[in-house]
N, CA, C and O atoms as a GROMACS GRO file, in nm:
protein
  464
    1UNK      N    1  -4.027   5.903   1.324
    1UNK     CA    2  -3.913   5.835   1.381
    1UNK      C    3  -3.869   5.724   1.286
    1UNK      O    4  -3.956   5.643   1.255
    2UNK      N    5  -3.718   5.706   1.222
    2UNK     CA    6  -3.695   5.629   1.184
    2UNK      C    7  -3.719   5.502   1.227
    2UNK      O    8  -3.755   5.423   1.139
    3UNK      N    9  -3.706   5.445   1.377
    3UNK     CA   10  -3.723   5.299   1.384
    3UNK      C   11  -3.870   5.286   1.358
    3UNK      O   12  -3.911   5.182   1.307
    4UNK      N   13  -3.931   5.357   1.379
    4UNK     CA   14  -4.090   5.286   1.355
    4UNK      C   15  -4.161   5.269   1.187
    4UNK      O   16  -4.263   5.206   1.159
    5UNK      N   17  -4.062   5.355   1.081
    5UNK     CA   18  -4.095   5.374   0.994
    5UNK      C   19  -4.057   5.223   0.921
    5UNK      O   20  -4.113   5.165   0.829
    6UNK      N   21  -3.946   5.188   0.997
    6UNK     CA   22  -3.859   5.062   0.947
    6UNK      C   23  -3.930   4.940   1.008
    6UNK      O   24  -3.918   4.832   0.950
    7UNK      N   25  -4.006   4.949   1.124
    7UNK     CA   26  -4.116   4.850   1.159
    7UNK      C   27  -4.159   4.832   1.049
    7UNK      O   28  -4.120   4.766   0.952
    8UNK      N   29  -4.271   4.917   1.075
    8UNK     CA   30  -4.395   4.937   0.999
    8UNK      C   31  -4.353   4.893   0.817
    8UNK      O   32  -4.424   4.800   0.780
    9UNK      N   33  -4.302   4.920   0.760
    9UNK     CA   34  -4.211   4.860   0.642
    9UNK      C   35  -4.218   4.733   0.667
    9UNK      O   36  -4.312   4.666   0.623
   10UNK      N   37  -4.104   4.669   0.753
   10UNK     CA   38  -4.085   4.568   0.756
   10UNK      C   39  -4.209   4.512   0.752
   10UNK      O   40  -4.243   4.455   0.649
   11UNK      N   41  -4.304   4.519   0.870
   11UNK     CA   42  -4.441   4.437   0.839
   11UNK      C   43  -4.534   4.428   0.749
   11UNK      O   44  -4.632   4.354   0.737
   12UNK      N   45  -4.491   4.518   0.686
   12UNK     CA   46  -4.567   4.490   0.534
   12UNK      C   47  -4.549   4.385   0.449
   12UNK      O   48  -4.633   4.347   0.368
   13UNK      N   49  -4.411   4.326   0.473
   13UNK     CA   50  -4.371   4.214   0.406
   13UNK      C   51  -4.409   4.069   0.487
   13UNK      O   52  -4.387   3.964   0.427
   14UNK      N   53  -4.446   4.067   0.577
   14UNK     CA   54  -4.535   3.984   0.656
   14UNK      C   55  -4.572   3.803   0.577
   14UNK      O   56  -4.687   3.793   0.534
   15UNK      N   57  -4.515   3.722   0.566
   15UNK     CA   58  -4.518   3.620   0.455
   15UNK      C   59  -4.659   3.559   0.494
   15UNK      O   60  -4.721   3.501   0.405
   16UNK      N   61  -4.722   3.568   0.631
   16UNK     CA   62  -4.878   3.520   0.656
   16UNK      C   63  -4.968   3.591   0.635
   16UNK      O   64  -5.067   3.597   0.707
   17UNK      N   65  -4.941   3.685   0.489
   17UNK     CA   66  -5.014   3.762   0.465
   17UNK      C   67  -5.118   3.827   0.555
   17UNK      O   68  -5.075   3.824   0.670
   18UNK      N   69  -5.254   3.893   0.546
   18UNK     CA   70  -5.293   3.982   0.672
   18UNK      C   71  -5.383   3.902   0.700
   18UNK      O   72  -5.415   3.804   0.632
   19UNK      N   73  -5.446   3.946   0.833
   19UNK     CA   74  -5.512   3.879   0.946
   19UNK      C   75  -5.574   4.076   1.014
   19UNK      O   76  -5.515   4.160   1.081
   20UNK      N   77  -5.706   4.075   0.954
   20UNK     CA   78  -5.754   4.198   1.025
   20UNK      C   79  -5.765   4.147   1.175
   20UNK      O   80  -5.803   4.239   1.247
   21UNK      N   81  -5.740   4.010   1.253
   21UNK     CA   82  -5.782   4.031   1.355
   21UNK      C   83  -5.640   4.037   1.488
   21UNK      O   84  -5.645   4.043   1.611
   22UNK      N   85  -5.516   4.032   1.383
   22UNK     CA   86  -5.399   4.037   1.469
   22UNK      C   87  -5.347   4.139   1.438
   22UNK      O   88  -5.329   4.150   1.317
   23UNK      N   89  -5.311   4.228   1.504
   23UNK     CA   90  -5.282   4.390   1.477
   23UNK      C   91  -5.148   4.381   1.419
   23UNK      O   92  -5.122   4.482   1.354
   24UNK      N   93  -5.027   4.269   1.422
   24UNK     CA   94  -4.906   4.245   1.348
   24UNK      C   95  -4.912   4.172   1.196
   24UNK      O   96  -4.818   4.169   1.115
   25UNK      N   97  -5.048   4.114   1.179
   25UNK     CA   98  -5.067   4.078   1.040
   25UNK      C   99  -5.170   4.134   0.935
   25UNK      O  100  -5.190   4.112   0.816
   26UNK      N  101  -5.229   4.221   1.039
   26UNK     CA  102  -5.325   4.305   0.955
   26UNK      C  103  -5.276   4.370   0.776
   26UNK      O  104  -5.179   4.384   0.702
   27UNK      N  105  -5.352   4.380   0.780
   27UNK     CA  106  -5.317   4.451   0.606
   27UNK      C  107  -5.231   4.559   0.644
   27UNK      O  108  -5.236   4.614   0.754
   28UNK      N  109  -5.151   4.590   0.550
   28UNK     CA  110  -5.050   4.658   0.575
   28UNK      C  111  -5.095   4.830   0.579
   28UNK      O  112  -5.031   4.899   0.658
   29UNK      N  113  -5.212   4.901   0.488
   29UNK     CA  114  -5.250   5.020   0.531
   29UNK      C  115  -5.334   4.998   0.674
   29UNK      O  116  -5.324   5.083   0.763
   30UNK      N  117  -5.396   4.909   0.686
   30UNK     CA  118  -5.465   4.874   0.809
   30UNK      C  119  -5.344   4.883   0.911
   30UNK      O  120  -5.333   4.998   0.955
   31UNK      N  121  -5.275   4.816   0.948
   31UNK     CA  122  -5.177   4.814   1.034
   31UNK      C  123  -5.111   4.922   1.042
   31UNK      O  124  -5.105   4.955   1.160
   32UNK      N  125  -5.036   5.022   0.948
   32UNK     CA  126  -5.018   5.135   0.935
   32UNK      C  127  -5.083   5.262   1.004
   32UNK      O  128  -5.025   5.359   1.052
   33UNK      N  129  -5.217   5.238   0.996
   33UNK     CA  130  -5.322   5.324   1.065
   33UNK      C  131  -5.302   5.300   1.208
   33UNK      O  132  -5.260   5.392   1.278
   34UNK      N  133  -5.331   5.176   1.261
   34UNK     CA  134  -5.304   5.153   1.364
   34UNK      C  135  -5.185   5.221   1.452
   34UNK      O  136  -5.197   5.307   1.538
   35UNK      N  137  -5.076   5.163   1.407
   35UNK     CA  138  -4.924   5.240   1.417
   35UNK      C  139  -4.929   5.380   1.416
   35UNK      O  140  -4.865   5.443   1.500
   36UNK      N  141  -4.990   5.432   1.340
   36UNK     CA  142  -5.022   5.606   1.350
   36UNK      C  143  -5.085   5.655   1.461
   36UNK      O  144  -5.055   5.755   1.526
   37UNK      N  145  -5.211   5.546   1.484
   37UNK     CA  146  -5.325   5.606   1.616
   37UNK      C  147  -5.229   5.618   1.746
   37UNK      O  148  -5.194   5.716   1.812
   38UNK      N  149  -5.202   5.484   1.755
   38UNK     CA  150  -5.113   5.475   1.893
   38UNK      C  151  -5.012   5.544   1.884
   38UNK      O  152  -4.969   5.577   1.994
   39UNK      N  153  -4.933   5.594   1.766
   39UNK     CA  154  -4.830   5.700   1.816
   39UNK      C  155  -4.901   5.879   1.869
   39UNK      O  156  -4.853   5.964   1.943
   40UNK      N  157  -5.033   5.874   1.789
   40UNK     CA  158  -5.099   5.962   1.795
   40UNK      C  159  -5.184   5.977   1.959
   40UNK      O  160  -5.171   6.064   2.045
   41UNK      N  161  -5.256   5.879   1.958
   41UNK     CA  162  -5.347   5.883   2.066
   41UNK      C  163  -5.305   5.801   2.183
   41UNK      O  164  -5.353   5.826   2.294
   42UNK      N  165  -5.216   5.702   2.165
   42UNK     CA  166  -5.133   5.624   2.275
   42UNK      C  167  -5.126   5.697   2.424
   42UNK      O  168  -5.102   5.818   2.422
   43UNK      N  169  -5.143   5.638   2.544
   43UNK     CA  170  -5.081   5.708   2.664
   43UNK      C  171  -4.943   5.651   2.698
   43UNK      O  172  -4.931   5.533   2.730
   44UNK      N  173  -4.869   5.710   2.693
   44UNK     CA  174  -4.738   5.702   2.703
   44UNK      C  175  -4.676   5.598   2.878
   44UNK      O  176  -4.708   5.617   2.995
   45UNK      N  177  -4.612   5.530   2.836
   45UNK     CA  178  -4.625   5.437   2.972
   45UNK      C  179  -4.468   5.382   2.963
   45UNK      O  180  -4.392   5.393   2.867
   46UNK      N  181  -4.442   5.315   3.099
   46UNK     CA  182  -4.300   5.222   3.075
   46UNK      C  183  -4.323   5.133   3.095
   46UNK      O  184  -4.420   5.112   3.168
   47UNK      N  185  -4.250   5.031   3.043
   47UNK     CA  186  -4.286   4.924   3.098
   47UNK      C  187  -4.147   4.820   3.096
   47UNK      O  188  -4.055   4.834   3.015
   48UNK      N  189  -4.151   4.708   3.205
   48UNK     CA  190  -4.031   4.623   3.232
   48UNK      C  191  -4.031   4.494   3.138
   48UNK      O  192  -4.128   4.422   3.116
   49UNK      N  193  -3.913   4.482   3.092
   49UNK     CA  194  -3.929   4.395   2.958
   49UNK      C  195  -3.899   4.234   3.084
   49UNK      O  196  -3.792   4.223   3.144
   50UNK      N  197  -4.000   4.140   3.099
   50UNK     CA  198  -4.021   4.040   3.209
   50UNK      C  199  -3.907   3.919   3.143
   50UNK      O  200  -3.813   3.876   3.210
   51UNK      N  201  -3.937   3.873   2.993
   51UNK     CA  202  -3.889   3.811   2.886
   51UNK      C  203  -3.921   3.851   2.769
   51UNK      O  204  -4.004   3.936   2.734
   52UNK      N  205  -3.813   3.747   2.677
   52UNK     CA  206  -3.875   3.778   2.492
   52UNK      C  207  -3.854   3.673   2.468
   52UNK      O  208  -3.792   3.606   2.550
   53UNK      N  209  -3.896   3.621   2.354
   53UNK     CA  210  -3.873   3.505   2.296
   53UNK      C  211  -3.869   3.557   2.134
   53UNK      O  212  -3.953   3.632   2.085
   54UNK      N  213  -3.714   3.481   2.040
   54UNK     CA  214  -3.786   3.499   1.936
   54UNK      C  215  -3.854   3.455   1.860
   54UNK      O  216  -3.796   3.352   1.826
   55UNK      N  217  -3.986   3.466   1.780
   55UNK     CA  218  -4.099   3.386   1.712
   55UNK      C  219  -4.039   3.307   1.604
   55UNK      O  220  -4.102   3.205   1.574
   56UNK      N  221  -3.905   3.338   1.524
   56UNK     CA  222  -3.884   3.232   1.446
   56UNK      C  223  -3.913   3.298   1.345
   56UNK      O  224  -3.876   3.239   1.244
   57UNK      N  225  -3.979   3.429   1.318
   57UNK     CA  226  -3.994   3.488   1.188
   57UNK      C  227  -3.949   3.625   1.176
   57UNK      O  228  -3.924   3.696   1.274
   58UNK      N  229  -3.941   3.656   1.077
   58UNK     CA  230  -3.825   3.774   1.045
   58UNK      C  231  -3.906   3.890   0.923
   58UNK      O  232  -3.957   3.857   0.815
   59UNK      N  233  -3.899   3.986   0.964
   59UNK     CA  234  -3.929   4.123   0.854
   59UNK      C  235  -3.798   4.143   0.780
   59UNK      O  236  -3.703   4.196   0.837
   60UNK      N  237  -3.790   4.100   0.649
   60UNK     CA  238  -3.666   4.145   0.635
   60UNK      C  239  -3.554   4.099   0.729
   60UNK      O  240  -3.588   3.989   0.771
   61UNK      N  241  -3.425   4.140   0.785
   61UNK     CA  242  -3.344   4.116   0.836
   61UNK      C  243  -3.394   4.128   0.998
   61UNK      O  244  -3.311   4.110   1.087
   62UNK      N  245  -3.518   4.156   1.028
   62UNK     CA  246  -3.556   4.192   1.183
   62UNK      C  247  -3.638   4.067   1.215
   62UNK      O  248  -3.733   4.020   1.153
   63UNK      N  249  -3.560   4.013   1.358
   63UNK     CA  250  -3.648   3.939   1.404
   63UNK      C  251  -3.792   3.958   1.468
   63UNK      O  252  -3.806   4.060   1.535
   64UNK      N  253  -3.877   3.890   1.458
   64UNK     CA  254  -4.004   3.923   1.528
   64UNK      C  255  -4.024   3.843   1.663
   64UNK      O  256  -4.043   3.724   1.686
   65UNK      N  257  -4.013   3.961   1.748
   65UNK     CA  258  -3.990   3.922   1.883
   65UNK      C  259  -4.118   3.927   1.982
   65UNK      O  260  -4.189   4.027   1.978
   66UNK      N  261  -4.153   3.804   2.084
   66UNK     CA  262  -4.231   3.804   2.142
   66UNK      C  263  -4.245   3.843   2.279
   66UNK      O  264  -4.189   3.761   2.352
   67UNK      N  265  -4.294   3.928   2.335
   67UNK     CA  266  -4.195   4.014   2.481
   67UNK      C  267  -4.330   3.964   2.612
   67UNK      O  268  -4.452   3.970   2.613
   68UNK      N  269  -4.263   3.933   2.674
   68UNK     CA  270  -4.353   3.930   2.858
   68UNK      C  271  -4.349   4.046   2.931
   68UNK      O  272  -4.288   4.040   3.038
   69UNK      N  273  -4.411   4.178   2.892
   69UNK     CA  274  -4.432   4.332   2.963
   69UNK      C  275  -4.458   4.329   3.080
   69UNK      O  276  -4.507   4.219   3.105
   70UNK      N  277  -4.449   4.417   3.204
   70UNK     CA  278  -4.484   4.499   3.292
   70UNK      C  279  -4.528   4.627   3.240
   70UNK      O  280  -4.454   4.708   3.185
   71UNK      N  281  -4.677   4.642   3.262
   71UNK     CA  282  -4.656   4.801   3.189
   71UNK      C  283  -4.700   4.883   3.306
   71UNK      O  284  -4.770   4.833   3.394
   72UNK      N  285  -4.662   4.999   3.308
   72UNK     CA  286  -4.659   5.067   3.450
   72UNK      C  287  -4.728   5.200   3.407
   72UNK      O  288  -4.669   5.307   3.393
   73UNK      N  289  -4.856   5.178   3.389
   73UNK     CA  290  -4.928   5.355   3.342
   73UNK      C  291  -4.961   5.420   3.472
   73UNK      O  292  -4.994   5.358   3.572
   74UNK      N  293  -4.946   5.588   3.460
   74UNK     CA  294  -4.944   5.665   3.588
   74UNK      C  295  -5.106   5.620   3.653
   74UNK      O  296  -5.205   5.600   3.583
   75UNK      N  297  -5.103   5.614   3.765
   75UNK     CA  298  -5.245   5.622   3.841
   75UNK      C  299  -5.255   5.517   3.866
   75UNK      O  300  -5.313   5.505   3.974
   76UNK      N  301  -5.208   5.360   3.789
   76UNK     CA  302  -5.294   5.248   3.826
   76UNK      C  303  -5.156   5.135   3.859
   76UNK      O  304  -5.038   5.157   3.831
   77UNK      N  305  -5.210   5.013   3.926
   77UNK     CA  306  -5.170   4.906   3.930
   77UNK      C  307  -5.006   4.875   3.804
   77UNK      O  308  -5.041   4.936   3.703
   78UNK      N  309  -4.935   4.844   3.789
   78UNK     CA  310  -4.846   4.753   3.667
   78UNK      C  311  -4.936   4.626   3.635
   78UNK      O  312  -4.991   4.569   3.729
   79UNK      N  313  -4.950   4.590   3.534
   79UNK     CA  314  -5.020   4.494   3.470
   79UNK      C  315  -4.951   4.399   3.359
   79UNK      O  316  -4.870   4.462   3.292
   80UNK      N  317  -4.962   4.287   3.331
   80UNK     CA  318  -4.890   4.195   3.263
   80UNK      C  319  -4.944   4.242   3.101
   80UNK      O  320  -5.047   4.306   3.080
   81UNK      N  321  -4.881   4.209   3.030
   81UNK     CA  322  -4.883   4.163   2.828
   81UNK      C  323  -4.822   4.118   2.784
   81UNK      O  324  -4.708   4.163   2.776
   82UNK      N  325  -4.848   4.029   2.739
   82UNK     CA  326  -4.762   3.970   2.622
   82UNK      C  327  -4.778   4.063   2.465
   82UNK      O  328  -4.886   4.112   2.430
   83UNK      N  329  -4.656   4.075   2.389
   83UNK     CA  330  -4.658   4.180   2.303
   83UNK      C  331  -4.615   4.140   2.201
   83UNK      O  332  -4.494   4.135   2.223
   84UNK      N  333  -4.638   4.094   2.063
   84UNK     CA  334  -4.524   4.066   1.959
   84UNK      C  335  -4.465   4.194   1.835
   84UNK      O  336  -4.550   4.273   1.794
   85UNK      N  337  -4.360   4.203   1.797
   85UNK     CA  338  -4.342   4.317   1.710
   85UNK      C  339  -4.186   4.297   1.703
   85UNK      O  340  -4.105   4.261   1.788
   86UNK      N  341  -4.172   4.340   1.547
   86UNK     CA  342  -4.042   4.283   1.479
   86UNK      C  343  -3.963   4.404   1.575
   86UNK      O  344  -4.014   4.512   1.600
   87UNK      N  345  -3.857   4.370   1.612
   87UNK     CA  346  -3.716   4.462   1.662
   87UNK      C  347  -3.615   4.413   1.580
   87UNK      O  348  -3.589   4.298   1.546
   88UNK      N  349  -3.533   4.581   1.541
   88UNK     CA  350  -3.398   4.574   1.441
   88UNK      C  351  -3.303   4.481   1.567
   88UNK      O  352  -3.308   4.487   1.690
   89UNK      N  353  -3.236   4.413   1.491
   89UNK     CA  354  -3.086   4.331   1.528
   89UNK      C  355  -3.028   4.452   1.593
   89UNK      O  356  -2.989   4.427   1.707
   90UNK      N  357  -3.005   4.615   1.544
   90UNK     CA  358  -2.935   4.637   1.613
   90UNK      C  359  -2.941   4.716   1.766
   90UNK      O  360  -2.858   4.773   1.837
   91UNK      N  361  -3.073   4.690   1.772
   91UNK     CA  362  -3.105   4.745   1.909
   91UNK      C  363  -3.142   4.639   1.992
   91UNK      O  364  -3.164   4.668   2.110
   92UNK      N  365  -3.157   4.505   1.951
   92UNK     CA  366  -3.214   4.417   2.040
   92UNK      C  367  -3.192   4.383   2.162
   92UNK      O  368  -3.268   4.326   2.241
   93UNK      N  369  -3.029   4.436   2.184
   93UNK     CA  370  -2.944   4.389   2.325
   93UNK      C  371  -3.053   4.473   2.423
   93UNK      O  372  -3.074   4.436   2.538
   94UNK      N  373  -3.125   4.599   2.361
   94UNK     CA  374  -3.146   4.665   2.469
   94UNK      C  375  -3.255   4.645   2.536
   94UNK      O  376  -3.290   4.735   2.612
   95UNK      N  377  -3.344   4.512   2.523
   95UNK     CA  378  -3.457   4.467   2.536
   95UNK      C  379  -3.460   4.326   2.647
   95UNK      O  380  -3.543   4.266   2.715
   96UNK      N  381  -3.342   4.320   2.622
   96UNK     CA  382  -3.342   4.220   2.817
   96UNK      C  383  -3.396   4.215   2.872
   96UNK      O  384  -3.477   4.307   2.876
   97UNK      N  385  -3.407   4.118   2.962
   97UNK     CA  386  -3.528   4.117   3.060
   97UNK      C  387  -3.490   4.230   3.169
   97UNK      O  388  -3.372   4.252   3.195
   98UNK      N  389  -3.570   4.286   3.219
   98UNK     CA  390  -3.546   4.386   3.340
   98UNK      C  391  -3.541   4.484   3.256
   98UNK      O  392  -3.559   4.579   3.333
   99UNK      N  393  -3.529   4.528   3.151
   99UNK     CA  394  -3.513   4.719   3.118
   99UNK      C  395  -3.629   4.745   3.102
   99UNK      O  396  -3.734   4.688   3.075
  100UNK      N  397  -3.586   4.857   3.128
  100UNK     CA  398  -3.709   4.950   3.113
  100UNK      C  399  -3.752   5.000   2.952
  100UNK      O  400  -3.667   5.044   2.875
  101UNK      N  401  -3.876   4.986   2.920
  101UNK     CA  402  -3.891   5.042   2.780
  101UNK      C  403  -3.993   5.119   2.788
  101UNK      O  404  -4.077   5.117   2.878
  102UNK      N  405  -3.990   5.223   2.650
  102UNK     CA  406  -4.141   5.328   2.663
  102UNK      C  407  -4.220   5.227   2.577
  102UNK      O  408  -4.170   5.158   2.489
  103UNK      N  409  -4.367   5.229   2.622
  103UNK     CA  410  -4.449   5.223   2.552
  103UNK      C  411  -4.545   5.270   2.532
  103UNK      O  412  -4.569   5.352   2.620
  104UNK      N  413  -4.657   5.261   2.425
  104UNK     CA  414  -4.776   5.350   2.428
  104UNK      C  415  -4.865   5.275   2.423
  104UNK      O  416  -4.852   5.176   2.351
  105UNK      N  417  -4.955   5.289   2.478
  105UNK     CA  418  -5.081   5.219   2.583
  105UNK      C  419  -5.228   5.259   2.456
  105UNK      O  420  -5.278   5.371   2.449
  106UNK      N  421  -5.266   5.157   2.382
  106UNK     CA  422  -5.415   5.211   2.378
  106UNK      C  423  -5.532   5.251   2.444
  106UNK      O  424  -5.599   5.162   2.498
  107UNK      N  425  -5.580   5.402   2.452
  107UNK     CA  426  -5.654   5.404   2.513
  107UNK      C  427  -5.770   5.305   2.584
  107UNK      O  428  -5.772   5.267   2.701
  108UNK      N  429  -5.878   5.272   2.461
  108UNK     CA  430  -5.979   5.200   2.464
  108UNK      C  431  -5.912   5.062   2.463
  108UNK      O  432  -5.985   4.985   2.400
  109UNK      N  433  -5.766   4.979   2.525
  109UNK     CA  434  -5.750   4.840   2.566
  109UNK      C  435  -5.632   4.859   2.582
  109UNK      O  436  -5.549   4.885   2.496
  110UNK      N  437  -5.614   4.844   2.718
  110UNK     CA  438  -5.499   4.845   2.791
  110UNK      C  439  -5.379   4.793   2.752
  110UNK      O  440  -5.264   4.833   2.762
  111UNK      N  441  -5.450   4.657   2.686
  111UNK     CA  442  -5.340   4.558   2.697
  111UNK      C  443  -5.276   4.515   2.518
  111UNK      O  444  -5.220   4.412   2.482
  112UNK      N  445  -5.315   4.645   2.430
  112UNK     CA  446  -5.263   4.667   2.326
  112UNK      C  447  -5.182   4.801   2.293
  112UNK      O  448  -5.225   4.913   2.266
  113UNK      N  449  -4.998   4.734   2.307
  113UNK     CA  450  -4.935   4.863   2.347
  113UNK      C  451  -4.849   4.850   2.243
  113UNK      O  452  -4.868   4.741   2.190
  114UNK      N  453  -4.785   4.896   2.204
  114UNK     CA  454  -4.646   4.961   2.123
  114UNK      C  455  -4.561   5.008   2.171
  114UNK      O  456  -4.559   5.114   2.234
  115UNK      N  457  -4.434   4.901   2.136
  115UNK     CA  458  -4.285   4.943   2.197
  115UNK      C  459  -4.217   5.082   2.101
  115UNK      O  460  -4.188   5.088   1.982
  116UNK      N  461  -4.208   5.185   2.210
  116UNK     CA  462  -4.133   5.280   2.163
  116UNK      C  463  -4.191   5.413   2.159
  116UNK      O  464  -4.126   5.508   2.116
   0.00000   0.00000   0.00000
């Protein structure tokens, strides 16, 4: 998918260089992997965008946005996250509070998901 390829790019350029222990500043093949698993092994979920805030830092021309989730996986409860991850300028309108977005759910921790 193009937008994720353009993430994942973008965070490579990351100016706080990496942080193996924050999955948005990790080293960039590290983070990459990551981004692969969860598109790979992710459970697919929606979730209600509550708020965002933006962090003030930018990939390239994309702001890095900080989101207040509802995530709604089949079988259980909706559960809160907070989520950070750069979004293009030109999709951002669609991330309002109240929409609905897909995300993908890590198996082994709930509460590490990926928009899209």
């Amino acid at each position: 998918m193009g937008f994720f390829r353009d993430v994942e790019r973008l965070e490579q350029t990351d100016p706080a260089g990496p942080d193996e222990h924050h999955p948005r500043r990790a080293a960039p093949n590290q983070h990459q992997r990551e981004v692969q698993r969860l598109m790979a092994t992710g459970i697919i979920a929606q979730a209600t965008v509550q708020a965002l805030r933006d962090t003030g830092r930018t990939f390239g021309e994309h702001p890095q946005v900080e989101f207040d989730l509802l995530v709604s996986l089949p079988g259980s409860e909706p559960y809160a996250v907070t989520h950070v991850q750069p979004i293009s300028r030109i999709v951002l309108a669609n991330f309002r509070p109240g929409a609905q977005i897909p995300v993908r759910v890590d198996p082994a921790d709930a509460h590490r998901v990926l928009i899209g």
